[in-house]
BASE-33217 format. One line per 2 residues: their letters; for each residue x, y, z of C-alpha. Coordinates in nm, 2 decimals, padded with zeros to 4 digits, always signed. Example, Ala and Ser with C-alpha at 12.3 -4.5 7.8 and 13.67 -1.06 7.14 Angstrom:
<zavos>
as) +01.23/-00.45/+00.78; +01.37/-00.11/+00.71;
</zavos>
This chain:
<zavos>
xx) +00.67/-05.45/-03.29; +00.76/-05.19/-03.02;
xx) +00.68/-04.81/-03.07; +00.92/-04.55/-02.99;
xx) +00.75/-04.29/-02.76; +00.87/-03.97/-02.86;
xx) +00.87/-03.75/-02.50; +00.97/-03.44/-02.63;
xx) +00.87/-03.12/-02.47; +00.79/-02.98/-02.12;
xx) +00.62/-03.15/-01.77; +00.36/-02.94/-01.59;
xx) +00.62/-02.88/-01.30; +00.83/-02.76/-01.55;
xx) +00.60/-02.52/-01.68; +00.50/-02.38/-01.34;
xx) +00.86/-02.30/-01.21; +00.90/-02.07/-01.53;
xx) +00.58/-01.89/-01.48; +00.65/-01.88/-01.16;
xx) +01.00/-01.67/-01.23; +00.79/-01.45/-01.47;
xx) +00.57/-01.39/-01.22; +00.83/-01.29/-00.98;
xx) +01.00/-01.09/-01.23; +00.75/-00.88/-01.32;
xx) +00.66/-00.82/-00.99; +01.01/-00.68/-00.93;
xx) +00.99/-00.48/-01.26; +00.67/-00.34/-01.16;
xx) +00.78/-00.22/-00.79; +01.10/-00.01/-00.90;
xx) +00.88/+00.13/-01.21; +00.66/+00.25/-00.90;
xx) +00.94/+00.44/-00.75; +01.06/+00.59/-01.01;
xx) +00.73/+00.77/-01.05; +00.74/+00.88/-00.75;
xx) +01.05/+00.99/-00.76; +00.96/+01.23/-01.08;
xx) +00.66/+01.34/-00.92; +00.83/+01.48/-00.62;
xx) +01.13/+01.63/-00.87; +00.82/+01.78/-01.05;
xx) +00.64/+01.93/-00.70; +01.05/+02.06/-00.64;
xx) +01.05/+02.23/-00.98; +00.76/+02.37/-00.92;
xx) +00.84/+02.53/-00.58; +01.20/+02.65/-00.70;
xx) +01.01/+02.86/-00.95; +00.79/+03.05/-00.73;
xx) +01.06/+03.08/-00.48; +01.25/+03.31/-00.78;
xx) +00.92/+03.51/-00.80; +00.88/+03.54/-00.43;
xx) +01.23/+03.62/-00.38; +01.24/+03.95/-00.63;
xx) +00.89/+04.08/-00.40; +01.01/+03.99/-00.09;
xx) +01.36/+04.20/-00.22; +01.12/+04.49/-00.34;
xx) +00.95/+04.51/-00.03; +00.64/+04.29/-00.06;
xx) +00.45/+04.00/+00.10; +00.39/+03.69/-00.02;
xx) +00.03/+03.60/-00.07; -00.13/+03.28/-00.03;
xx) -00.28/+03.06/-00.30; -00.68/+03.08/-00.31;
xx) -00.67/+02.67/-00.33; -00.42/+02.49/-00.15;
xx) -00.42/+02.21/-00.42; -00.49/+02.44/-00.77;
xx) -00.31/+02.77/-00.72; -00.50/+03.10/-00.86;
xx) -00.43/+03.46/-00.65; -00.12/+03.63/-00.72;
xx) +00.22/+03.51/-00.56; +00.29/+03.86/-00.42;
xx) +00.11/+04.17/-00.32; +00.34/+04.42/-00.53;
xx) +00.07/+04.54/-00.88; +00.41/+04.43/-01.08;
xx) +00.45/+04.11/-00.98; +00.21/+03.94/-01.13;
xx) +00.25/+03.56/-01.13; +00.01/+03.37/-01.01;
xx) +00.05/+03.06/-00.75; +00.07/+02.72/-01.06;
xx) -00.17/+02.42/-00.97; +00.01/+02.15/-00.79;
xx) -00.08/+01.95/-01.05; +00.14/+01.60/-01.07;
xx) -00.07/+01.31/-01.20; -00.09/+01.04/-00.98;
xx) -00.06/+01.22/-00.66; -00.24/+01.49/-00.43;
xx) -00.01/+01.76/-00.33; -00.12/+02.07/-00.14;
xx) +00.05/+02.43/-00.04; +00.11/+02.42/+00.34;
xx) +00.31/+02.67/+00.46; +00.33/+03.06/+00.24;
xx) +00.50/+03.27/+00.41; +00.78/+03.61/+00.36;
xx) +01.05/+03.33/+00.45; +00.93/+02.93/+00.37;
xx) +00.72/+02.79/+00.08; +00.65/+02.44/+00.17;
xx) +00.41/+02.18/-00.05; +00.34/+01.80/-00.02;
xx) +00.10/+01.54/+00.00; -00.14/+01.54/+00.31;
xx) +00.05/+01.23/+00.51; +00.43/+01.32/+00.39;
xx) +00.66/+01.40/+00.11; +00.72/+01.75/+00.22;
xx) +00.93/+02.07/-00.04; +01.01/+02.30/+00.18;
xx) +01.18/+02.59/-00.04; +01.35/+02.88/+00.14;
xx) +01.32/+03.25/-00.02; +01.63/+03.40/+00.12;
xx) +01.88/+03.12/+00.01; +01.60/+03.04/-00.31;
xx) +01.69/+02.68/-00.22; +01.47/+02.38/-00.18;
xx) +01.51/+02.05/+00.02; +01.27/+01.72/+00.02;
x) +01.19/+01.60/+00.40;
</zavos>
């Protein structure tokens, strides 16, 4: 009397190649998730810098100076030197990444991270621009 081996289900190889392509998958998944943070964060840091270029704008049109930030990474000290304009300079707070003020002056705000990934906002025009 003979018995019927019964081979259903999967080889070894067979399961490999499919965790392999899940693998590879989720590595792909993960990547462009990646960039799309990044991509916020910087549209965050731009938001950021388009509102103090509003403030800075109305004292540089009443005849003041823009001050710098007492931290280049947390803000604090008033954005301009006019008693009523009051607004202080906002922490550059974005999680996940380490962005700074680098250039306060009556014409440029510029902000980024210490390698690259500069916002350089412009007062006159109140426009901003990633480099």
């Amino acid at each position: 009397m003979k018995m019927k081996i019964n081979k259903e289900g999967f080889t070894l190889v067979e399961l490999l190649v499919v965790v392999s392509i899940i693998g590879i998958l989720a590595g792909i998944v993960l990547v462009s998730l990646n960039s799309g943070r990044e991509r916020t964060r910087k549209a965050s840091l731009q938001s950021t810098l388009s509102s103090i270029v509003t403030v800075a704008n109305m004292c540089v049109n009443d005849s003041g100076t823009i001050q710098s930030p007492t931290s280049i990474t947390n803000g604090g000290g008033a954005i301009c030197s006019l008693t009523d304009i009051t607004e202080p300079w906002p922490a550059l707070a974005v999680q996940g990444a380490s962005y700074q003020y680098r250039t306060v002056s009556n014409t440029t705000i510029s902000a980024g991270t210490a390698d690259a990934d500069v916002v350089t906002c412009t007062i006159a025009t109140s426009s901003c621009v990633l480099n």
